[in-house]
C-alpha positions, 0 to 999 in steps of 0.5 A: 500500500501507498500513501495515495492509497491511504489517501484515497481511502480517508477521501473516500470515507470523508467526502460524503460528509462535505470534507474537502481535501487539502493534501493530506489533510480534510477539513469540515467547517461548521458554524463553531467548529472546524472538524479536521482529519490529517494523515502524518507520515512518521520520521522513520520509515512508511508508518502513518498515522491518522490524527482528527480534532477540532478547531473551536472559532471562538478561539485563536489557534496561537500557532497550534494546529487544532485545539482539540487533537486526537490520534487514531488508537484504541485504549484496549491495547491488541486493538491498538496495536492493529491500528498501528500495524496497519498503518505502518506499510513496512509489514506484509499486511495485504492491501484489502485486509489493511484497507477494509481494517482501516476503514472499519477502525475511522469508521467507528472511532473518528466518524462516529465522533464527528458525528456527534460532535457539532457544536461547542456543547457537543464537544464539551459533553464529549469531553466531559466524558473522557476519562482524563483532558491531558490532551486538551490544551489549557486555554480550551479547559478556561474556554470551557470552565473546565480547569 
């Protein structure tokens, strides 16, 4: 598998909902939120991974990429795991396996979110259920009363 392909696949999964590609990054601009999806090659070799967040527009980037920024992963370790296998092309995954896997796992982590989260108050019940904020940046926990 290649980049392209990967690219083609987060198209082919975000287009329908109104994402419009840049690159390798999507983007969904609503009325207080920009929802992004951005596909990062590491450093080392043709592992990928597959980060999504939110801009919130009342507030200023100050030089951020996203205010709320996620990784494609899973809490349960073996899940985890696959994700990171299949997003590193230096194994011998086939392509229809890693692409039908793949789809399945930004189907049902990053879209399911999105879906549900489209406002500011969506995204506050959203976090309000994680079970840390480490990720979330200080100046979003102020915006949101939650420090």
């Amino acid at each position: 598998m290649t980049r392209d392909n990967i690219i083609a696949i987060i198209s082919e999964i975000f287009k329908p909902y109104g994402f419009k590609k840049k690159g390798a990054t999507w983007i969904l601009e609503g009325d207080e939120l920009i929802k992004i999806v951005q596909l990062q090659k590491s450093y080392f070799g043709a592992r990928y991974y597959a980060n999504y967040g939110y801009i919130i527009k009342a507030i200023p980037l100050d030089g951020v990429i996203m205010h709320i920024f996620m990784g494609l992963g899973s809490i349960e370790h073996q899940i985890n795991e696959r994700i990171k296998e299949l997003l590193d092309f230096e194994n011998e995954v086939p392509d229809e396996i890693r692409k039908i896997e793949l789809q399945e796992h930004i189907k049902s982590n990053i879209v399911n979110i999105f879906n549900t989260v489209n406002s500011e108050a969506d995204l506050l019940d959203e976090l309000k259920r994680k079970p840390n904020l480490n990720y979330v940046c200080q100046v979003v926990k102020k915006h949101f009363g939650l420090l």
